[in-house]
C-alpha positions in Angstrom: 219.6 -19.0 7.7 219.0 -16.4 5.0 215.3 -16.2 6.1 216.4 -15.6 9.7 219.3 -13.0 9.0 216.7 -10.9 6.9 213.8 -11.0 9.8 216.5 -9.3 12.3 217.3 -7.1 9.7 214.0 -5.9 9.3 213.3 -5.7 12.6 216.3 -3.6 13.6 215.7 -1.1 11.0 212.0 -0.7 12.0 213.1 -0.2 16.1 215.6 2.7 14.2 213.3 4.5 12.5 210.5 4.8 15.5 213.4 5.7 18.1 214.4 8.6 15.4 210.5 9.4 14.9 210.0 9.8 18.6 213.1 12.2 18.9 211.9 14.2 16.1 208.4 14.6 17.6 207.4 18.2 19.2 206.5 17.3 23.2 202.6 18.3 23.8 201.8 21.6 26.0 201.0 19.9 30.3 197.3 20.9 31.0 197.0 22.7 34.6 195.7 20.1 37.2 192.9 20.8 38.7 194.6 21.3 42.2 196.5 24.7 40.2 196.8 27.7 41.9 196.9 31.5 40.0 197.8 34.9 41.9 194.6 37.1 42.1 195.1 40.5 41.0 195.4 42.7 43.8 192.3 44.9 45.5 192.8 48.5 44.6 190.7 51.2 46.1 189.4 54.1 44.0 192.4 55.7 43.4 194.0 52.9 41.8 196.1 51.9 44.7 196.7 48.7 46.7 194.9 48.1 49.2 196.1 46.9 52.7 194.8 43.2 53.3 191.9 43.7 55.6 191.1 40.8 58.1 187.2 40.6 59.4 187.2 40.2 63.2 186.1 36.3 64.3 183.3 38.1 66.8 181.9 35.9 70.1 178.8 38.0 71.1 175.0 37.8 70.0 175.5 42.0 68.5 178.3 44.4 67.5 178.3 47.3 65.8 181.4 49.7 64.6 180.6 53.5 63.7 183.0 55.6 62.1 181.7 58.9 63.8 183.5 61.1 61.4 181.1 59.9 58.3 178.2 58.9 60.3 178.8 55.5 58.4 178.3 51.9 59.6 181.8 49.9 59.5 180.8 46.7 60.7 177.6 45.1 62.2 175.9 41.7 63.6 172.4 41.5 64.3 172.3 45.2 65.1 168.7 45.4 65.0 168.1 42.6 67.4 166.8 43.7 70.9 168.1 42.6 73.8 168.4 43.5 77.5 171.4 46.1 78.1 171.5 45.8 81.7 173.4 48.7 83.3 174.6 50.9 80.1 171.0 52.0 81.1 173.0 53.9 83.8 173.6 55.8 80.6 170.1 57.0 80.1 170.0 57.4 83.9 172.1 60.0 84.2 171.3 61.5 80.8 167.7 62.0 81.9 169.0 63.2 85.6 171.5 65.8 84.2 168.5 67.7 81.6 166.1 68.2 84.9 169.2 70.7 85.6 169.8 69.6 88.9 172.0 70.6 92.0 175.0 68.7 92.2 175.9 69.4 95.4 172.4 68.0 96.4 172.7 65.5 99.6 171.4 62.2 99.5 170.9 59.6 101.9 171.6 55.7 101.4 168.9 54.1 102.8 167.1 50.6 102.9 165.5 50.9 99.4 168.7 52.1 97.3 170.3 49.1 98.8 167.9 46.1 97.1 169.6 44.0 95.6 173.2 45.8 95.5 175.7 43.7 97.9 178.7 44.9 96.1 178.0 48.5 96.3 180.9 50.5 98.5 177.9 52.7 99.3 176.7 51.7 102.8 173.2 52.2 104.4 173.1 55.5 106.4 176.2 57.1 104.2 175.1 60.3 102.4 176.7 61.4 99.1 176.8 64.8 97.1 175.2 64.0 93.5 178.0 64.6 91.9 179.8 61.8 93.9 176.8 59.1 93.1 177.3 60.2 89.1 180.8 59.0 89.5 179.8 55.7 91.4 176.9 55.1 89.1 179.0 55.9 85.5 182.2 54.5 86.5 181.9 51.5 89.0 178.0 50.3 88.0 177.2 50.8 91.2 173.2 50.2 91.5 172.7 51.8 95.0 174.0 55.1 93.1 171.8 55.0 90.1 168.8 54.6 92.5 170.1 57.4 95.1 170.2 59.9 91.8 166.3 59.2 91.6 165.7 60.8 95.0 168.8 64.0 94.5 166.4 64.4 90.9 163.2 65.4 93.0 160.9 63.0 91.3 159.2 59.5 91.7 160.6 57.2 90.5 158.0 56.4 88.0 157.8 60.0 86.9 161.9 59.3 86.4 161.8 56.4 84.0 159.3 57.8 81.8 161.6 60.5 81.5 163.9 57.9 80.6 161.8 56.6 77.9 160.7 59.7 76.9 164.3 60.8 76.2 164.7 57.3 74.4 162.0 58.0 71.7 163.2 61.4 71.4 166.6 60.6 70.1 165.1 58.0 67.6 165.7 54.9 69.9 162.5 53.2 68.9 163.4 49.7 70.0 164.6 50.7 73.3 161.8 50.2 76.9 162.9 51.2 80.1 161.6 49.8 83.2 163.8 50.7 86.3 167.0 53.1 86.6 169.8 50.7 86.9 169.7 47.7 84.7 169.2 44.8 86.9 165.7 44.4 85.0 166.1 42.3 82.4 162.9 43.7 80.5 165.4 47.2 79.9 166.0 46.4 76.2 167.7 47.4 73.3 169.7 46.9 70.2 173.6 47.5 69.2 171.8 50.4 66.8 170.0 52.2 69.7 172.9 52.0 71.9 175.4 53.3 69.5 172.4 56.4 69.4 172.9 56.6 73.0 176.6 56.9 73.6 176.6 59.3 71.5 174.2 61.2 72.9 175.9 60.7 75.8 179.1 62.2 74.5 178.0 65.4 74.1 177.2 65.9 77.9 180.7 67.3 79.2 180.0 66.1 82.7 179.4 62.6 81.4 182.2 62.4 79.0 184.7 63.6 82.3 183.4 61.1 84.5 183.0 58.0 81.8 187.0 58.6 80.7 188.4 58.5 84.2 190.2 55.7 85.4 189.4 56.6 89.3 187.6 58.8 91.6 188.2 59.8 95.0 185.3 61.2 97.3 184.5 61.9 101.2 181.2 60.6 102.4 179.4 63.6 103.6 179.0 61.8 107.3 182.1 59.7 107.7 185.4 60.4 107.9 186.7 57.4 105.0 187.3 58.3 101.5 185.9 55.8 99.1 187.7 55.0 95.8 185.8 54.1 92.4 187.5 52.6 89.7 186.3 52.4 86.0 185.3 49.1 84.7 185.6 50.3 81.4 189.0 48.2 80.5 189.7 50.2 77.4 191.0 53.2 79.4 194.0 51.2 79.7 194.5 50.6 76.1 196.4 52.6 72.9 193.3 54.6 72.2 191.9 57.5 74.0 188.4 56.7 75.7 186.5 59.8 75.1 183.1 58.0 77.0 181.4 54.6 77.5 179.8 52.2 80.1 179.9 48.6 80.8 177.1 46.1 81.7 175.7 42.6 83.0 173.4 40.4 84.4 172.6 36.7 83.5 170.2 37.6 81.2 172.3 40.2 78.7 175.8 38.0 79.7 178.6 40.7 79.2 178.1 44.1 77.5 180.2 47.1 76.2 179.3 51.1 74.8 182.2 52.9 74.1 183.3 55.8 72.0 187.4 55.4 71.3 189.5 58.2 69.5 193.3 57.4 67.9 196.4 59.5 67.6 195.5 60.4 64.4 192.6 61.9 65.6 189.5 59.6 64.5 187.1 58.2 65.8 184.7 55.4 66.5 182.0 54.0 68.1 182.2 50.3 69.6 178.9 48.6 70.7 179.2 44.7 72.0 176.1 43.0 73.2 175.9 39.5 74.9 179.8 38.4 75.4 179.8 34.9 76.8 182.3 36.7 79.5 184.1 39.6 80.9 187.5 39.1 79.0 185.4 38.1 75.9 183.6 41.3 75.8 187.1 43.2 75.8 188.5 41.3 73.4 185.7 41.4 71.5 186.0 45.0 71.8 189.7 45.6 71.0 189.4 43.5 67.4 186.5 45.4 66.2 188.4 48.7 67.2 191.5 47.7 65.2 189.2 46.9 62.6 187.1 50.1 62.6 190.1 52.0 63.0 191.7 50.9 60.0 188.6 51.1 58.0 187.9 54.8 59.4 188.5 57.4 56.8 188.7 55.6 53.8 187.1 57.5 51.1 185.6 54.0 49.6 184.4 50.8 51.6 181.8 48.4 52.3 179.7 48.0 55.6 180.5 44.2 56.6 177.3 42.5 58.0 177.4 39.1 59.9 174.0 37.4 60.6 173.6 34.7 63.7 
């Protein structure tokens, strides 16, 4: 009984002292788990300042390329060196090339069998005649094929001796990956790349002419033998969004899928240029378009920032 009573006794005592141990003892610091997240310091720019969170456009066409026009400086690019057919922003060079022979815009033309190849949804109709100045507006704004091929004849030259002026104009403003082969696009061997393009509209810009008639939403004109007006209308969407259009041209055939050149100013006054190659569609294009103008249009100005690149 006396050997029992002293057992418990020792075995209280010794579940005493270890509670009184464990309450004494200082608790360990908790590693991080691995799954532990930690605030990254926030992006300033050369000043010192915070920068606004900038989101890269997800981009659904085979070439882009973004220009801030003020700085000459490459915003945002994919694949812009990889050629391509361009279908009818060739109307671009077109009228380019037509408007330096200096010619007379009040020049008559008739529409006859041979403008009308492969054109069945031109508003031009066989045996209609135009002034040139109302086949630069069908030709600029609507894409109208019959009108890039009628310019040929108003020029005064062949149309061979035309399209090496076309290429010749091409070389001479550093477009070396660009080949011409016929006036309005449908050819799928007229090629280029988002950086040649980008070279052209802006070219393109500084004819006044061209810069009126790309920026309008529609035009209005009198056949010179009927009694109808015919209406053009832009297929440049963008002239109905919250930036000023201040040129650009659409294109497409099978072979270059859906196409966009366009120069875009804000009211703040910049400026950019907007090249989209191979859209899978006509909304795509413009959608396309509109992200990498937000984008540009942010970016535009900044006194420091990188040229994002995307490859495939």
């Amino acid at each position: 009984m006396r050997l029992q009573r002293l057992m418990i006794w020792v075995l209280t005592a010794s579940m005493i002292l270890g509670a009184g141990a464990a309450l004494g003892k200082t608790p360990s610091r908790r590693k991080p788990s691995k799954s532990t997240s930690y605030r990254r310091a926030a992006v300033t720019n050369a000043e010192g300042k915070r920068s606004a969170k900038v989101t890269l456009p997800r981009i659904n066409a085979r070439s882009v390329l973004v220009i801030d026009n003020s700085k000459d400086q490459w915003l945002y690019s994919k694949d812009p060196k990889e050629v391509q057919s361009i279908a009818s922003l060739t109307k671009l060079l077109t009228a380019m090339a037509f408007l330096d022979g200096n010619p007379n815009l009040d020049t008559v033309v008739y529409i006859n069998s041979r403008h009308c190849f492969e054109s069945s949804s031109s508003r031009l109709r066989e045996g209609e005649s135009y002034r040139a100045m109302d086949l630069l507006h069908a030709a600029l704004m609507s894409s109208d094929n019959r009108a890039a091929r009628a310019l040929v004849n108003a020029s005064g030259c062949t149309e061979d001796v035309f399209i090496d002026r076309m290429n010749a104009k091409a070389q001479s403003l550093g477009m070396q990956d660009t080949r011409i082969y016929e006036v309005t696009g449908l050819d799928e061997r007229n090629v280029s790349t988002s950086a040649d393009i980008a070279t052209l509209v802006r070219e393109a810009m500084k004819y006044p002419l061209i810069q009126n008639i790309t920026s309008t939403y529609t035009y209005r004109c009198l056949p010179q033998n009927k009694k109808r007006f015919k209406n053009f209308t832009n297929t440049n969407r963008l002239i109905k969004s919250q930036w000023q259009v201040v040129t650009g041209k659409t294109g497409y055939i099978l072979q270059s899928e859906y196409c966009l050149a366009t120069i875009l100013r804000d009211n703040m006054g910049k400026e950019i240029t907007v090249v989209v190659l191979g859209a899978p569609t006509n909304d795509r294009r413009f959608s396309v378009a509109r992200k990498l103008a937000q984008y540009g249009f942010q970016q535009a100005g900044k006194k420091e920032y990188g040229a994002r690149q995307v490859s495939g």
